[in-house]
Backbone and ligand atoms as CSV (ligand in chain L), in Angstrom:
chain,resi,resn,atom,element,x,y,z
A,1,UNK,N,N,-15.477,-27.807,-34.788
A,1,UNK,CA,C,-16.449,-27.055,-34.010
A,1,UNK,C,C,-16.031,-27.036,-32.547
A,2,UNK,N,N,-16.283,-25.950,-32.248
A,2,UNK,CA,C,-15.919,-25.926,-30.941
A,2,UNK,C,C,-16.526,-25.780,-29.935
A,3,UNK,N,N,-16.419,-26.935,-28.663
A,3,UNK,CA,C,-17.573,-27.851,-27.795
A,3,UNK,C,C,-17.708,-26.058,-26.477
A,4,UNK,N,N,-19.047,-25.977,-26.285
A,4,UNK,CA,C,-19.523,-24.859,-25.351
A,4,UNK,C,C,-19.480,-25.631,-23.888
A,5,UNK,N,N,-18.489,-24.698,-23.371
A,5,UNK,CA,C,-18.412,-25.344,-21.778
A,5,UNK,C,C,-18.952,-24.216,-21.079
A,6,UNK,N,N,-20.026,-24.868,-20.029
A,6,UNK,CA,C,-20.902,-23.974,-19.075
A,6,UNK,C,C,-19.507,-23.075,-18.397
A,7,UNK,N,N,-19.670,-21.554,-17.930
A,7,UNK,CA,C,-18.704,-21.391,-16.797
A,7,UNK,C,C,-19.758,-21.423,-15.918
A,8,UNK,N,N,-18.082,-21.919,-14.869
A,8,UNK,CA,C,-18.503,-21.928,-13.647
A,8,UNK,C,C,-17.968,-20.560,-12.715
A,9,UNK,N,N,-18.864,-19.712,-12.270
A,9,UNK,CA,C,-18.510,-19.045,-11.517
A,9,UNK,C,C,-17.816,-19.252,-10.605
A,10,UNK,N,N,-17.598,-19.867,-9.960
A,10,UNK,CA,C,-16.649,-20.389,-8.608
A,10,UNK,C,C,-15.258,-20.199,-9.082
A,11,UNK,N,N,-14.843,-21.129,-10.101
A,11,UNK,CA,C,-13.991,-21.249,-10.966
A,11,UNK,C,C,-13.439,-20.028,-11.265
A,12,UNK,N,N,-14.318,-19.516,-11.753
A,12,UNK,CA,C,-13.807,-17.856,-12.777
A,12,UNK,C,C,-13.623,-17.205,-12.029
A,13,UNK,N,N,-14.188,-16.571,-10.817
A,13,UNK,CA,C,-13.743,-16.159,-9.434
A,13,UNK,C,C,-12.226,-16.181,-8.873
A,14,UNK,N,N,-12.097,-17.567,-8.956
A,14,UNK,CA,C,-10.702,-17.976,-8.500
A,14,UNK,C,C,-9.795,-17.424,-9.388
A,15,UNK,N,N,-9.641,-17.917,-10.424
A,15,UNK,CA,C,-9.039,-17.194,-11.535
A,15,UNK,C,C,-8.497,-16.040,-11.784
A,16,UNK,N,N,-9.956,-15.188,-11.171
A,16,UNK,CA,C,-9.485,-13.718,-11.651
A,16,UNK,C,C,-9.237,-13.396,-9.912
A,17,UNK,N,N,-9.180,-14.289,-9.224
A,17,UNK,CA,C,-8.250,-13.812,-7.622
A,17,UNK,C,C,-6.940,-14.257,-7.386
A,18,UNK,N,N,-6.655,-15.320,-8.535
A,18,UNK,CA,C,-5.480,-15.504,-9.188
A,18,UNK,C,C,-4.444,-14.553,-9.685
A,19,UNK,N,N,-5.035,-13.645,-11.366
A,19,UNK,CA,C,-4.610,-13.000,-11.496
A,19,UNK,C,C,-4.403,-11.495,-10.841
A,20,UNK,N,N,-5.207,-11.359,-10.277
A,20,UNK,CA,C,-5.173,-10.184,-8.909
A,20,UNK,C,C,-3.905,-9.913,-8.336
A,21,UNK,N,N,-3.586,-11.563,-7.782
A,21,UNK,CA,C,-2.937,-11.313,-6.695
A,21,UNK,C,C,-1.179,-11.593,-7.714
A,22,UNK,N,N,-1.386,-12.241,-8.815
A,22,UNK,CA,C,0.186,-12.069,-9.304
A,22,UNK,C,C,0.048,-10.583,-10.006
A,23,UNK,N,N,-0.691,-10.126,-10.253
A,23,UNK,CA,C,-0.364,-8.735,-10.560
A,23,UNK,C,C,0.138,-8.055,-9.426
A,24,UNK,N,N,-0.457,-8.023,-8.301
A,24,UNK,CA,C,-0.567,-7.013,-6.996
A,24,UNK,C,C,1.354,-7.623,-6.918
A,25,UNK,N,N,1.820,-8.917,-6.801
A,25,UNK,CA,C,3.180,-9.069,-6.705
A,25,UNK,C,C,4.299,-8.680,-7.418
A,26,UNK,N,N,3.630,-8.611,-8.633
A,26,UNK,CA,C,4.237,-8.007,-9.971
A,26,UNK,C,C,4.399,-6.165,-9.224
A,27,UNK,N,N,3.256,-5.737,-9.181
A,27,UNK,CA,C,3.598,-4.359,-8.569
A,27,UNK,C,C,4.368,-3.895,-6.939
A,28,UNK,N,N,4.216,-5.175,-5.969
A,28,UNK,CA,C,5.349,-5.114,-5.301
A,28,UNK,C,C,6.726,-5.089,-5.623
A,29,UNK,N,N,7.340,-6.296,-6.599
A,29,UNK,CA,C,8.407,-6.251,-7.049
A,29,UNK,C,C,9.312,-4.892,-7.709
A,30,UNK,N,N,7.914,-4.130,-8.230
A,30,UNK,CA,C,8.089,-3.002,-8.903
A,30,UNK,C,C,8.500,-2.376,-7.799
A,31,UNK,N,N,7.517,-2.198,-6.958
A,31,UNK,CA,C,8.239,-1.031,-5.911
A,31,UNK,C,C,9.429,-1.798,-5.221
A,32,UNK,N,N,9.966,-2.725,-4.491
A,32,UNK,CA,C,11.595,-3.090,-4.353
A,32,UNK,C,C,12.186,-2.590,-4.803
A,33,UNK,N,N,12.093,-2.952,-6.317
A,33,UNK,CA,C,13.019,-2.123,-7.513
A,33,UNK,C,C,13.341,-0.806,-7.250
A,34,UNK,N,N,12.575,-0.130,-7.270
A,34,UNK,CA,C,12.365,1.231,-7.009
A,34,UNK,C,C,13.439,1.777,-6.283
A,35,UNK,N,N,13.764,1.172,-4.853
A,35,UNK,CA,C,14.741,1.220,-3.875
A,35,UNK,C,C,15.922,1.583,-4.508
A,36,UNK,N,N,16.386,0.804,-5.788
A,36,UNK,CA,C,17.694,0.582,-6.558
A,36,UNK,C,C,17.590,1.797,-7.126
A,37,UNK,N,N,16.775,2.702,-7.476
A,37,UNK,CA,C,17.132,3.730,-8.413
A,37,UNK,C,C,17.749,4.842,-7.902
A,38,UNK,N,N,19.069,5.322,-9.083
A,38,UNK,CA,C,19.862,6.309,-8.927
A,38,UNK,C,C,18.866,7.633,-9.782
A,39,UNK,N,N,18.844,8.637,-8.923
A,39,UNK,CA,C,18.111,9.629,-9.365
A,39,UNK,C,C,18.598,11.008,-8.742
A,40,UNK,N,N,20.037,11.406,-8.720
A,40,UNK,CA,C,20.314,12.442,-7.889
A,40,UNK,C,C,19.869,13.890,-8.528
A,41,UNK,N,N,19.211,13.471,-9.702
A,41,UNK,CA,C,19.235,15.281,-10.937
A,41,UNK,C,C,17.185,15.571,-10.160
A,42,UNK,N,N,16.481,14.365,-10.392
A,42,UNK,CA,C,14.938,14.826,-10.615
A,42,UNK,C,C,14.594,14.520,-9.061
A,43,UNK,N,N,15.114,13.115,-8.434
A,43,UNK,CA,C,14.944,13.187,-7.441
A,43,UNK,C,C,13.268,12.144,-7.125
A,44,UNK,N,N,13.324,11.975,-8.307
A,44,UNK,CA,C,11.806,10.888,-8.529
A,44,UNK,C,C,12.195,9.588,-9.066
A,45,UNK,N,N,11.969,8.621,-8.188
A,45,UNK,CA,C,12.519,7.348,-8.431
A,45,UNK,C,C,11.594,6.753,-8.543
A,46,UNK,N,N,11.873,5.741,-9.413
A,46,UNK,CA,C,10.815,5.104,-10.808
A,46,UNK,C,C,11.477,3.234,-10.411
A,47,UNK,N,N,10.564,2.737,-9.765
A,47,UNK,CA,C,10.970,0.788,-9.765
A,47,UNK,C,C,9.768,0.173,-11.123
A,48,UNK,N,N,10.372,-0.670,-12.396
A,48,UNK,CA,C,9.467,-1.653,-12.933
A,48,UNK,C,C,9.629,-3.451,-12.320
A,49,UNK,N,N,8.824,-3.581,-12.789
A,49,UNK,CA,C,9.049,-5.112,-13.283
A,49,UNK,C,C,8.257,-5.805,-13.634
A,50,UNK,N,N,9.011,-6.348,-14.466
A,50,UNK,CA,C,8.521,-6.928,-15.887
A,50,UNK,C,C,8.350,-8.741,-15.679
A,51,UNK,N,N,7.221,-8.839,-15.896
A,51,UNK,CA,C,6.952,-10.848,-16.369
A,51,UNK,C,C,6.772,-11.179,-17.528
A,52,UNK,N,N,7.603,-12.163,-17.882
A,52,UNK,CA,C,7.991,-12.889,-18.912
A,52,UNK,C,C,6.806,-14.181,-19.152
A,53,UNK,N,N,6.364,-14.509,-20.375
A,53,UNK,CA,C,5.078,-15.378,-19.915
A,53,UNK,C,C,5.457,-16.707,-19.510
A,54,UNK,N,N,6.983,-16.709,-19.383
A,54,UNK,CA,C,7.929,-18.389,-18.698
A,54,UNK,C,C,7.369,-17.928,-17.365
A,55,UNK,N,N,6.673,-16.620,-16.647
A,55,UNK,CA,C,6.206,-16.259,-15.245
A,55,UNK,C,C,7.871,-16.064,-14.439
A,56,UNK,N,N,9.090,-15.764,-15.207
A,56,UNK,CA,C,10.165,-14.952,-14.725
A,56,UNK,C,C,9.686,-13.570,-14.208
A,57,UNK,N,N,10.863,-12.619,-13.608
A,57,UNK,CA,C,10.484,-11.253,-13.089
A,57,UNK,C,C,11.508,-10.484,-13.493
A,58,UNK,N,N,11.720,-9.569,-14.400
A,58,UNK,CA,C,13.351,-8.615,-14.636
A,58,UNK,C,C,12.956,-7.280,-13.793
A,59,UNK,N,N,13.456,-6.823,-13.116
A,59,UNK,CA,C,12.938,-5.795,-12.930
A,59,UNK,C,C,14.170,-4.416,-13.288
A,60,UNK,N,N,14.132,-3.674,-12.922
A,60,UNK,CA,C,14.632,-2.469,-13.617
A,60,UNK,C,C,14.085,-0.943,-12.610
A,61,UNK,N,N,15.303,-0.080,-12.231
A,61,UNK,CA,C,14.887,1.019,-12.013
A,61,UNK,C,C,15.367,2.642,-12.849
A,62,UNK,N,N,14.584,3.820,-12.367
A,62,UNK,CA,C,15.809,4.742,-13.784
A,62,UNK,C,C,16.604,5.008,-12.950
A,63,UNK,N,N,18.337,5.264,-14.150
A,63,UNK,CA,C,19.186,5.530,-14.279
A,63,UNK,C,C,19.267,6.830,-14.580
A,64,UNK,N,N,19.782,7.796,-13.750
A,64,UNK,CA,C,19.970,9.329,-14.680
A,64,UNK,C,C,21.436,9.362,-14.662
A,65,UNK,N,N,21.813,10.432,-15.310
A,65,UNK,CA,C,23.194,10.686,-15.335
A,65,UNK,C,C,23.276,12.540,-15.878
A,66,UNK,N,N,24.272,12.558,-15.014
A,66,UNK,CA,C,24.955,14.392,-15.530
A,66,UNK,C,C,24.367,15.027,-17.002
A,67,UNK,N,N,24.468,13.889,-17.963
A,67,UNK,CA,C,24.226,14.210,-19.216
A,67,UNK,C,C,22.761,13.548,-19.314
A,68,UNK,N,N,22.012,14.572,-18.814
A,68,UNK,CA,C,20.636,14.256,-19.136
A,68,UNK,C,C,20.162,12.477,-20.139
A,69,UNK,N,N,20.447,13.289,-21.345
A,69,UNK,CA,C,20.206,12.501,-22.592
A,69,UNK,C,C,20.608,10.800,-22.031
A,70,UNK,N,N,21.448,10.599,-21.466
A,70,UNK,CA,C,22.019,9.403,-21.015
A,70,UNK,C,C,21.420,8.491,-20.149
A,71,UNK,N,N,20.484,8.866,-19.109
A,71,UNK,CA,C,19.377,8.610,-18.924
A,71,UNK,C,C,18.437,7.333,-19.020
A,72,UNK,N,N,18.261,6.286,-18.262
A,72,UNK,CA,C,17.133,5.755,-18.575
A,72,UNK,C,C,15.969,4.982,-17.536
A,73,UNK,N,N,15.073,4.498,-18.143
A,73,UNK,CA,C,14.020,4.762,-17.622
A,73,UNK,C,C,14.064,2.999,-16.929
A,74,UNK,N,N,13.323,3.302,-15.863
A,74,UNK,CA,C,13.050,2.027,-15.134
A,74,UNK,C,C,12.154,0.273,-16.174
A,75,UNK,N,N,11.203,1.032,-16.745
A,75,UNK,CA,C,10.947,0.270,-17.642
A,75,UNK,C,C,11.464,-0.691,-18.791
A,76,UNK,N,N,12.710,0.479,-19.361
A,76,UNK,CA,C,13.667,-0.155,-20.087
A,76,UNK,C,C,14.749,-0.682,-19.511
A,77,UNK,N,N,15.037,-0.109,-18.322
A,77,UNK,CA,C,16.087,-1.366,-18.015
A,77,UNK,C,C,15.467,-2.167,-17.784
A,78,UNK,N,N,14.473,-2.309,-17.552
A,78,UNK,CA,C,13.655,-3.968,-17.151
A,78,UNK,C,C,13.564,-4.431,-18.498
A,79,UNK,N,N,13.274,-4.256,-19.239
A,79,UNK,CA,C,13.429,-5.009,-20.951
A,79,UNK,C,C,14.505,-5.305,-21.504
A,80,UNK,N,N,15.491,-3.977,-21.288
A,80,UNK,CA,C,16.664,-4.528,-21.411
A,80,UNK,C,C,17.600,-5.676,-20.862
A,81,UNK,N,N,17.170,-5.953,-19.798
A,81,UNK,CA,C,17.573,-6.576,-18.785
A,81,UNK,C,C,17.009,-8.441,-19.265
A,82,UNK,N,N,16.071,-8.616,-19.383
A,82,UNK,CA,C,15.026,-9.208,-19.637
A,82,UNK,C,C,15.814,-10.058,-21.011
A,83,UNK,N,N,16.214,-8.670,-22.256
A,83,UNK,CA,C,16.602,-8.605,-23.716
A,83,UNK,C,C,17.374,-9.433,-23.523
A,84,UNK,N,N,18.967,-8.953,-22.712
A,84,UNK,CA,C,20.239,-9.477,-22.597
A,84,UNK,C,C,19.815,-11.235,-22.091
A,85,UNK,N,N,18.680,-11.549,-21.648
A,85,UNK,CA,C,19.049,-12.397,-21.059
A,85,UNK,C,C,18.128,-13.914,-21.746
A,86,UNK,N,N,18.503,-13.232,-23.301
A,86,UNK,CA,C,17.927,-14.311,-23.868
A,86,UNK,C,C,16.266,-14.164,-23.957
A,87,UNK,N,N,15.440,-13.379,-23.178
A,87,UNK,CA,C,13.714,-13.335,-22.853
A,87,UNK,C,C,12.983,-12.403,-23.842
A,88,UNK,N,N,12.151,-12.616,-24.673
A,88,UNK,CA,C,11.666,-12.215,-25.560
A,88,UNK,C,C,9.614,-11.827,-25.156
A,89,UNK,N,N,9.079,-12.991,-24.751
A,89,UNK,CA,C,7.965,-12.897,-24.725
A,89,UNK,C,C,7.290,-12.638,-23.230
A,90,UNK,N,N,6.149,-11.582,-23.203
A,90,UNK,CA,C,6.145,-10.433,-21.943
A,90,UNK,C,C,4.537,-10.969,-22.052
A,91,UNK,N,N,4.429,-10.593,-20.253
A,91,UNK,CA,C,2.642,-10.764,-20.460
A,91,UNK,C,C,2.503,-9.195,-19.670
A,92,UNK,N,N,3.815,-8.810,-18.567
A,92,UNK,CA,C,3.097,-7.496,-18.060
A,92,UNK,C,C,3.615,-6.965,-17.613
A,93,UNK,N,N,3.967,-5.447,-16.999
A,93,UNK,CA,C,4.699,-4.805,-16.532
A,93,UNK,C,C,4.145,-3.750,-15.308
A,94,UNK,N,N,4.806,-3.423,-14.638
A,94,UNK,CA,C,4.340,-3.179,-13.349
A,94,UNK,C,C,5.256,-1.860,-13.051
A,95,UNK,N,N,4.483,-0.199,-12.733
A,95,UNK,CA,C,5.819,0.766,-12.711
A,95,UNK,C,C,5.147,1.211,-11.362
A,96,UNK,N,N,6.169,1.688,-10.717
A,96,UNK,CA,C,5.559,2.381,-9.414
A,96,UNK,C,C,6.553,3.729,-9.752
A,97,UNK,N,N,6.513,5.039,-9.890
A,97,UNK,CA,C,7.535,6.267,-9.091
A,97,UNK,C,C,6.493,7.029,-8.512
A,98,UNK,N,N,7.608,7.870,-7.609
A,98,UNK,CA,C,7.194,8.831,-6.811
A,98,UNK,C,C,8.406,9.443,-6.374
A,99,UNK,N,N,8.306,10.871,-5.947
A,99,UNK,CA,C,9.077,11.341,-6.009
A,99,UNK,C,C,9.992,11.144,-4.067
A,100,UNK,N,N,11.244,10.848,-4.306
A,100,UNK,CA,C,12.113,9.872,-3.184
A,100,UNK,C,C,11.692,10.785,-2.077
A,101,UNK,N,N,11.091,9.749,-1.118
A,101,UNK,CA,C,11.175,10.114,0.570
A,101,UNK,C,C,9.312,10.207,0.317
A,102,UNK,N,N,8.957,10.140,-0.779
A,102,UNK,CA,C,7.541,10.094,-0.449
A,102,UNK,C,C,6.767,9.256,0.922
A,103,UNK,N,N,5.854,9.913,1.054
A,103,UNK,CA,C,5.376,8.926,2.391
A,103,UNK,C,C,4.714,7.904,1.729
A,104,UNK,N,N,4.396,6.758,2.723
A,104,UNK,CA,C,3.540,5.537,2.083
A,104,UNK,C,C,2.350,5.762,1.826
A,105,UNK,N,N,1.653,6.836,2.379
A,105,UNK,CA,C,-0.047,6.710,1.960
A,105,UNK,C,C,-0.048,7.757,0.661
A,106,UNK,N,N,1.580,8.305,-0.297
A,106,UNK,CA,C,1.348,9.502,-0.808
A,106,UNK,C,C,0.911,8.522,-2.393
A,107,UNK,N,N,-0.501,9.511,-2.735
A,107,UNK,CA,C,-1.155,8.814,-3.576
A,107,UNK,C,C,-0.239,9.386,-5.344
A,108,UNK,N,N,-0.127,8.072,-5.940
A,108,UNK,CA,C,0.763,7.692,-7.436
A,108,UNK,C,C,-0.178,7.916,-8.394
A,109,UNK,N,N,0.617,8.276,-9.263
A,109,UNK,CA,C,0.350,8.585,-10.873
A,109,UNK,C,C,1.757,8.430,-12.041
A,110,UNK,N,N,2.473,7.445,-11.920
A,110,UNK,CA,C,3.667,7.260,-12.575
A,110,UNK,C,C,3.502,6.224,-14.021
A,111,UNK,N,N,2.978,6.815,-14.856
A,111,UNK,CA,C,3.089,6.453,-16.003
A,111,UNK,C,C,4.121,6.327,-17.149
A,112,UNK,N,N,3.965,5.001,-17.840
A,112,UNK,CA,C,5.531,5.359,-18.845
A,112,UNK,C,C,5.548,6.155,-19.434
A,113,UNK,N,N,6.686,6.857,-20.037
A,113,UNK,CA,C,6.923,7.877,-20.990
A,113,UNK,C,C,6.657,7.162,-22.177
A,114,UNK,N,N,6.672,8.298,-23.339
A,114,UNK,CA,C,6.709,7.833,-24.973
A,114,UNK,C,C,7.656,6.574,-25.264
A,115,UNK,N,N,8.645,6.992,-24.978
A,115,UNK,CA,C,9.794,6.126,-25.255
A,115,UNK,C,C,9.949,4.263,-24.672
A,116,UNK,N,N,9.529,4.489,-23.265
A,116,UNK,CA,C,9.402,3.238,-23.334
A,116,UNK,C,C,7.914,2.733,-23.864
A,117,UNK,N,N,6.788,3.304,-23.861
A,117,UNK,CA,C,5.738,2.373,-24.377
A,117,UNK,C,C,6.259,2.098,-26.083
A,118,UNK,N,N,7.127,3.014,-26.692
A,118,UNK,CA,C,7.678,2.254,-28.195
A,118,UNK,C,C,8.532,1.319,-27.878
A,119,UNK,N,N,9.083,0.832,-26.727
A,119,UNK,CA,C,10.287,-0.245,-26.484
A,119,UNK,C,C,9.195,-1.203,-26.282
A,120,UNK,N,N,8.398,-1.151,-25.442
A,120,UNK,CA,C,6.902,-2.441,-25.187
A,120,UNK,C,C,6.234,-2.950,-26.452
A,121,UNK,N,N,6.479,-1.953,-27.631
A,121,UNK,CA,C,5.737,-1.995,-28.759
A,121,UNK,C,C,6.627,-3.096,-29.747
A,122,UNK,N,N,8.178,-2.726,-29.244
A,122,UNK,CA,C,8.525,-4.062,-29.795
A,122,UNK,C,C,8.502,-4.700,-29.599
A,123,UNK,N,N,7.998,-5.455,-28.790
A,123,UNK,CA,C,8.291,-7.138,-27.759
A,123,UNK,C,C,6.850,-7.259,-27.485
A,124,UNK,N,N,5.831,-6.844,-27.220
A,124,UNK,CA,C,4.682,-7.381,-26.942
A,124,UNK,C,C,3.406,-7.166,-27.791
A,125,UNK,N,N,2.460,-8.083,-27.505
A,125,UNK,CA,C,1.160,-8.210,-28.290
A,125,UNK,C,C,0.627,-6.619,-27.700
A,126,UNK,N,N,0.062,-6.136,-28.010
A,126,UNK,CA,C,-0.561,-4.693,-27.818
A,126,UNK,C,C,-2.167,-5.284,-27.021
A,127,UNK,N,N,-2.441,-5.803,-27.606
A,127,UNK,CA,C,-3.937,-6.142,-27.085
A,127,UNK,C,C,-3.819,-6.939,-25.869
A,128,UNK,N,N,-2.445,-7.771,-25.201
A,128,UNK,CA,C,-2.273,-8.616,-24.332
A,128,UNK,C,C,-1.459,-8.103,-23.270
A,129,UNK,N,N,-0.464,-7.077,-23.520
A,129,UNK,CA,C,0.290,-6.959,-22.899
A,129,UNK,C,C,0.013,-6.149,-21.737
A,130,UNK,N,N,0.091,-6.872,-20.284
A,130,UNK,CA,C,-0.622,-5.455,-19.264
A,130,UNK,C,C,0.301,-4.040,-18.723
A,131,UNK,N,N,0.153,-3.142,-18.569
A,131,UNK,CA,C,0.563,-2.022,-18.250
A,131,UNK,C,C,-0.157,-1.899,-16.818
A,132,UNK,N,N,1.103,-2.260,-15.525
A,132,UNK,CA,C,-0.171,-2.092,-14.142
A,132,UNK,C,C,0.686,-0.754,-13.349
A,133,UNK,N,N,0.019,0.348,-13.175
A,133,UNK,CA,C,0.402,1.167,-12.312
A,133,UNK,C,C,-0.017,1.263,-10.676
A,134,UNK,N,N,0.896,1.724,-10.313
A,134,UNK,CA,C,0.595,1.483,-8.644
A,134,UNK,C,C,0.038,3.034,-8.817
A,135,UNK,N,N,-0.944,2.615,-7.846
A,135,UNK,CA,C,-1.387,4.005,-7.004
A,135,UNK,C,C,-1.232,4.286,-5.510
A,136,UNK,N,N,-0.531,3.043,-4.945
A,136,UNK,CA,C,0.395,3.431,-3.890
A,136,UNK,C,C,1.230,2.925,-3.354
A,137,UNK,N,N,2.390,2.948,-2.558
A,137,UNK,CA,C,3.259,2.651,-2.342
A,137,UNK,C,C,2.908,1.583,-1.102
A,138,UNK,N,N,1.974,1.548,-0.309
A,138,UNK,CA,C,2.137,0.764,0.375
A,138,UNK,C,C,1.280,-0.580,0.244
A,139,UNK,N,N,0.190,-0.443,-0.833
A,139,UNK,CA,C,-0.810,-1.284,-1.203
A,139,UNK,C,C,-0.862,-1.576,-2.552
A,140,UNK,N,N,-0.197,-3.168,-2.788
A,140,UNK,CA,C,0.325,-3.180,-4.040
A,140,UNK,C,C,-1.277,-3.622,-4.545
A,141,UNK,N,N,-1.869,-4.040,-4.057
A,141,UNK,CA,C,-3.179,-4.188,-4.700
A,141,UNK,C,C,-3.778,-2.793,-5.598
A,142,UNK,N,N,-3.468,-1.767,-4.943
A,142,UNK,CA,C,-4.224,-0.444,-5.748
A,142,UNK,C,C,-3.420,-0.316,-6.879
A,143,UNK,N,N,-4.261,-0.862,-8.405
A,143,UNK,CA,C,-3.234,-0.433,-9.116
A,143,UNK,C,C,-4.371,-0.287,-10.253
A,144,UNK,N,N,-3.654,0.263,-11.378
A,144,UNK,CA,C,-4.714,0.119,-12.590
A,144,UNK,C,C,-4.003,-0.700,-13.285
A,145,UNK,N,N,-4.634,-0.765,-14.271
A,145,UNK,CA,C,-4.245,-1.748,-15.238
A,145,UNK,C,C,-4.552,-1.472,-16.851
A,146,UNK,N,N,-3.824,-1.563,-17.248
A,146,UNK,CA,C,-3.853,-0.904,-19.255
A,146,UNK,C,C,-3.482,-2.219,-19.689
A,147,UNK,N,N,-4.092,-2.530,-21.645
A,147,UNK,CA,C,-3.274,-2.810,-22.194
A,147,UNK,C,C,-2.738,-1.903,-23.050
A,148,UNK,N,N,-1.506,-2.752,-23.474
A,148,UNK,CA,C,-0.268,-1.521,-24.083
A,148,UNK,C,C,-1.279,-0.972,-25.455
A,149,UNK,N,N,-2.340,-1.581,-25.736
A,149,UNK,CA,C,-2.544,-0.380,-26.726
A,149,UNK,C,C,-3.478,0.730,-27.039
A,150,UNK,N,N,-3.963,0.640,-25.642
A,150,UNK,CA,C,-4.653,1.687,-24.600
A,150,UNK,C,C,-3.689,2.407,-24.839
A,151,UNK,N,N,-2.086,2.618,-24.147
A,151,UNK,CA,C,-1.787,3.519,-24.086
A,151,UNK,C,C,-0.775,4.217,-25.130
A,152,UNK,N,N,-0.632,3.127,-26.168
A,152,UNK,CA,C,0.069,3.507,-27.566
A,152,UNK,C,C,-0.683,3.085,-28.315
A,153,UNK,N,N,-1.726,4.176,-29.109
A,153,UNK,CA,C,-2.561,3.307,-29.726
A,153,UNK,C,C,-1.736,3.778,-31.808
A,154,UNK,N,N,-1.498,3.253,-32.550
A,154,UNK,CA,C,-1.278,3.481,-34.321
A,154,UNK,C,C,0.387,3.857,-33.748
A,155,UNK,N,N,0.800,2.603,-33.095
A,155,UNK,CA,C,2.042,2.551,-32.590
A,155,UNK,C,C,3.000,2.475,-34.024
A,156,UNK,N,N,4.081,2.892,-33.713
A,156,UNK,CA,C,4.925,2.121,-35.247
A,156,UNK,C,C,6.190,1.105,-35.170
A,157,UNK,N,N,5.303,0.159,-36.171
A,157,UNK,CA,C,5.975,-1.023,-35.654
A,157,UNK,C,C,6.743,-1.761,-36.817
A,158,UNK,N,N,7.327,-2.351,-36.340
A,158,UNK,CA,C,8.803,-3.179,-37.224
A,158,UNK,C,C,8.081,-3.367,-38.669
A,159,UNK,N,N,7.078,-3.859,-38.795
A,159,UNK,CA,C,6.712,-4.113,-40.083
A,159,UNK,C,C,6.594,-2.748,-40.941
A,160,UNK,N,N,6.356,-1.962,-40.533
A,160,UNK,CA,C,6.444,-0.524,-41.505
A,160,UNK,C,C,8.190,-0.249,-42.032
A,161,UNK,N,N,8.926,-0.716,-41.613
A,161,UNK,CA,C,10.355,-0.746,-42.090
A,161,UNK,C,C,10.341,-2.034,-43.069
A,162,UNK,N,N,9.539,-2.454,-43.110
A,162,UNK,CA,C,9.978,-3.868,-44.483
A,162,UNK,C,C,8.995,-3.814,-45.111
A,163,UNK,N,N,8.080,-2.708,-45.573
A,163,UNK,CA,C,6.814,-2.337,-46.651
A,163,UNK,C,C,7.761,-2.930,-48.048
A,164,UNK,N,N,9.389,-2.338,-48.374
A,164,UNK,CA,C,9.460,-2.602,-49.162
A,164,UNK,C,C,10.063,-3.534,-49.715
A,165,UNK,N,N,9.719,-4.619,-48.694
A,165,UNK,CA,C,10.126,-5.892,-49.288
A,165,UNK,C,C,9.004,-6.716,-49.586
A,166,UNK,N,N,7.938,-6.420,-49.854
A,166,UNK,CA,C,6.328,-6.567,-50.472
A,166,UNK,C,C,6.507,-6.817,-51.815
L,1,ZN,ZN,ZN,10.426,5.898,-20.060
C-alpha cells in the first residue's frame, strides 16, 4: 500500500521552477546550435537539443545539401549524435528555427517535421518525452511544450514489425 504524503506547495513550486528553468536552458542550447546550421538552399536555420535523462545535452542543427533528399534535420542530428554516442534514453528536446538574419523579437513557430517526430518515436516514451518549442529567439523562457504523443499520435512503432513472431 502506498503511504499518502501531504504536498507541500512550497516544495511543488520549486520543482516546477526547477523544471522551467532546465527547460528554458534546454531551449537556449537549442538556439546556440542553431548558429552551426548550414542552410544555403532554404535559408531557415533550425538549432535542437536534446537531454538525455543521464541530464547530458546533444545538440544538432539542419544540414542541407545540393541534393535536396540528402538533407537533414536539426533534430536528427541531435539523436543521431546522441545514437553514435552510446545514449539511448531521452527526457526532451528543444527546436528553435527561423528563417537566418531573423531579428530577436521575430516571433517562432518551428515545429518538427514528420520524419523526425518518427525518429523520437523510436527512442522515447510518447507520454514522457517533452517536445519544447521556442517562440523566440531572444527569450528562452517563451516556449511551449508537447509530449511526443501530442504530436505523433497511432505512431508506428518497432513492435508492429515483430507481430509475427507472436
Ligand atoms: Zn525533421
Amino acid at each position: 500500500m502506498t503511504a499518502i504524503v501531504p504536498q507541500d506547495a512550497a516544495t511543488t513550486a520549486k520543482a516546477e521552477t526547477a523544471a522551467g528553468t532546465r527547460n528554458s536552458e534546454l531551449v537556449a542550447a537549442a538556439t546556440r546550435a542553431r548558429q552551426k546550421a548550414y542552410a544555403p538552399y532554404s535559408l531557415y536555420t533550425v538549432g535542437a537539443a536534446l537531454r538525455s535523462t543521464d541530464g547530458r545535452i546533444f545538440i544538432g542543427c539542419n544540414v542541407e545539401n545540393a541534393a535536396f533528399s540528402a538533407t537533414n534535420c536539426a533534430e536528427r542530428t541531435a539523436f543521431f549524435t546522441a545514437i553514435a554516442e552510446g545514449v539511448r534514453d531521452f527526457e526532451a528536446i528543444a527546436v528553435v528555427g527561423a528563417p537566418a538574419g531573423a531579428s530577436p523579437g521575430t516571433r517562432l513557430s518551428c515545429s518538427p517535421c514528420g520524419v523526425c517526430r518518427q525518429v523520437m518515436a523510436e527512442f522515447c516514451d510518447p507520454d514522457h518525452f517533452t517536445v519544447l518549442l521556442a517562440r523566440s529567439l531572444e527569450t528562452p523562457e517563451d516556449h511551449q511544450a508537447f509530449f511526443l504523443r501530442e504530436l505523433l499520435p497511432q505512431a508506428f512503432a518497432g513492435e508492429a514489425t515483430r507481430e509475427l513472431e507472436r
